[in-house]
N, C-alpha and C positions, 0 to 999 in steps of 0.2 A: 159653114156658119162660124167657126173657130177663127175664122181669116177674116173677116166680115167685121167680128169682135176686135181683135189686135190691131187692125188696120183705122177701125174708129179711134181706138184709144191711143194711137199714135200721132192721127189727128188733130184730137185731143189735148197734150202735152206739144205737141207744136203750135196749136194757137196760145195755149198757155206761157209757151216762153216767150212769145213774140209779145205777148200784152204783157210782162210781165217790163224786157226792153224796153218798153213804150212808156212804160208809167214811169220808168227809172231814169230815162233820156229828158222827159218833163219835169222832174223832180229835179233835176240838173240845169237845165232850162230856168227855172223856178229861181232858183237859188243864185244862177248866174245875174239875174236880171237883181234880184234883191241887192246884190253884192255892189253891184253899179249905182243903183240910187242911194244906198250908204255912202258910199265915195264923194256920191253926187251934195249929200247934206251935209 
């Protein structure tokens, strides 16, 4: 049961960091494109 537990919650925190990458790579994304149509006007 003990293993069953730490193995979810490890789970857990690996999808968490991976969405975490994901928002912060768009956020980047985001930002980069804003920066261009600045340039652009």
């Amino acid at each position: 049961m003990r293993t069953a537990i730490i193995a979810t919650l490890m789970g857990l925190m690996t999808l968490g960091t991976a969405a975490c990458n994901t928002v912060e790579g768009a956020g980047e994304d985001l930002q980069s494109a804003s920066n261009e149509v600045e340039e652009e006007i």
